[in-house]
N, C-alpha and C positions, 0 to 999 in steps of 0.2 A: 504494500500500500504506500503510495508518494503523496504526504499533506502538503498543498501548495497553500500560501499562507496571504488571506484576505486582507488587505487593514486597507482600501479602499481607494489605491495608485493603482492605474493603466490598465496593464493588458493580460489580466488575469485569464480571461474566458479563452482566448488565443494560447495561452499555456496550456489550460487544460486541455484544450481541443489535441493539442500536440502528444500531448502525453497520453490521452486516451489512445490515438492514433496508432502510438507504438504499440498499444496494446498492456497499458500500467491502469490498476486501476488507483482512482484520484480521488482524492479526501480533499472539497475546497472549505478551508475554517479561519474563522476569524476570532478562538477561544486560544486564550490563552494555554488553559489545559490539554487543549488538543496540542496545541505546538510542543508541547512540554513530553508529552506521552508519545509522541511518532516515532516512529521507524525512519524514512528518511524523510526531507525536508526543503521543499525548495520556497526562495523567497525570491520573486519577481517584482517589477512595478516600474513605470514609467513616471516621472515630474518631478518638485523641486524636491529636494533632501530637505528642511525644515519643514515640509510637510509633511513627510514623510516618517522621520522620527518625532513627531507631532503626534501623528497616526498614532504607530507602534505603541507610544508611551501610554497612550490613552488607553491602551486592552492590556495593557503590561505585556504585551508579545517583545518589547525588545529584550525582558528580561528572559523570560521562556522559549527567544531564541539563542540566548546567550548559555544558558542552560543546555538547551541539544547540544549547541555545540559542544562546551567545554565536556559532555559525556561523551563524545567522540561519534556521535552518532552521524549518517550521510547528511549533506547539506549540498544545496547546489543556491548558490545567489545569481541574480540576472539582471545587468544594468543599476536601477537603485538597490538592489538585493546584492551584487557584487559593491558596490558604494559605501554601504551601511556598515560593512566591517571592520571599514577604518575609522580612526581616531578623528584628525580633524579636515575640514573640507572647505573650503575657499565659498561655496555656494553658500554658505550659511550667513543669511541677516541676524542672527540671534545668537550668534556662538556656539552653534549647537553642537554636539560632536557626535560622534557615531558609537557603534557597538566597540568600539576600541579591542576587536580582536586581534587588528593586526597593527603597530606603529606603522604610520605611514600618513599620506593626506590626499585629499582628493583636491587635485588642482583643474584649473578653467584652459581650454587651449586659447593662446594669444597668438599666435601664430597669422597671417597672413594667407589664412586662408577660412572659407567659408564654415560658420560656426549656426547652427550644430554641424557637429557630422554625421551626416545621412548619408546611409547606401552600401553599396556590398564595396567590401575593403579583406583584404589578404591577413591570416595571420602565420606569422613564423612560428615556428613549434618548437621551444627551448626544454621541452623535457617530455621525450617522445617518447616512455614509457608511462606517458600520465593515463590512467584506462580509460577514463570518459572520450578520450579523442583514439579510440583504437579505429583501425578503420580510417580515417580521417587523414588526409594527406598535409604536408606541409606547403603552406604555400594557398590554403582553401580559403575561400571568398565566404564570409557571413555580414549581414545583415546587421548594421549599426545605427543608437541612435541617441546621442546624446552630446553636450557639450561642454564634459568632466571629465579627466580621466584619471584612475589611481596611480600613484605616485609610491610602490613598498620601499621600507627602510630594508627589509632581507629582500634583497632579489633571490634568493633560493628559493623563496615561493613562486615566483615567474613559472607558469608554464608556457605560456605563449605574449607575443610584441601584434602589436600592430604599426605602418608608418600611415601616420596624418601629420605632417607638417615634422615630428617629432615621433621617437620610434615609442608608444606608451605600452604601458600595460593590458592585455587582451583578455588574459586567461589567471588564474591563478590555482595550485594546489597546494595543498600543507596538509600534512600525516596521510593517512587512507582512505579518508572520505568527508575533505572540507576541499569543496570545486567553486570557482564562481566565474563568473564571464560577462563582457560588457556589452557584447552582441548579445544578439535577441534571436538563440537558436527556433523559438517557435515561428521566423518568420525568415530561417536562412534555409529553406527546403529541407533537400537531401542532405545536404550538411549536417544541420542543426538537430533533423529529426534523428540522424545517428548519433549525435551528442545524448542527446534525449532518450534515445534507447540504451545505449552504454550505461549511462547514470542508473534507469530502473534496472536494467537485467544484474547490475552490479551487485545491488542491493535489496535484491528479491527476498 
């Protein structure tokens, strides 16, 4: 069973639909409890990070995701769910900080090129025994959509770069089953939806 985790950003329904696809069946909850009790875990969501951890805080999910994790249980985050992990973020009007799993920050691109970034872009694959990308070639085009990107203080977490103006963060993994990604595999085809398969069959 995969609880993808409601608290009221983006594109919830477009996950799920992905993941039933592969054939996972889908728990979608916005209980604190339920996040706290799952099996594996994905947090998705499109829009601002102060709203965000706004959300979260108001069901206590940020604490009951912090909770899965630290019990090592599968996690997969997507875009504001890959965001949310770190510590502090540049988006923030309120100072708000994140789940501070990982040291690190979420910076804004200033680059000289068009912002957000939207559209299928390349990622290089820096640690090609990561399981969610088996299958998966280096060099694979997904589906981006945001205009933040992580900044980790360990690059040993890096599994995958992307270049926009600047080579960022794509993918990340840390231990056996904490994934996160800035792309939006529910919406990078065959790509994504093998991402998405790797992650459930992993953790069946």
């Amino acid at each position: 069973m995969i609880t993808v985790v409601d608290y009221g950003m983006g594109n919830i329904k477009s996950v799920v639909k992905a993941l039933e696809y592969v054939g996972a069946q889908v728990e979608l909850t916005s209980s604190s409890s339920q996040v706290e009790k799952a099996h594996s875990l994905i947090v998705p969501g499109v829009g601002a990070f102060d709203d965000c951890m706004a959300n979260l805080k108001k069901k206590n999910l940020d604490t009951a995701i912090r909770k899965h994790i630290f019990k090592g249980r599968p996690y997969l985050g997507i875009c504001l769910g890959h965001q949310i992990l770190f510590e502090a973020n540049e988006e923030s009007r309120k100072n708000q900080t994140g789940l501070g799993i990982f040291p690190g920050t979420v910076r804004k691109f200033v680059q000289n090129l068009k912002v957000p970034h939207i559209g299928w872009n390349q990622i290089k694959i820096y640690r090609k025994k990561c399981p969610i990308l088996k299958g998966i070639e280096d060099g694979e085009s997904f589906y981006f959509v945001h205009s933040y990107y992580t900044e980790p203080i360990d690059s040993r977490i890096v599994a995958a770069r992307t270049d926009y103006g600047i080579n960022f963060t794509s993918m990340i993994w840390d231990g056996a089953k904490l994934f996160s990604v800035q792309f939006h595999p529910e919406k990078s085809q065959k790509a994504g939806l093998a991402l998405l398969k790797n992650f459930c069959e992993l953790f069946e």
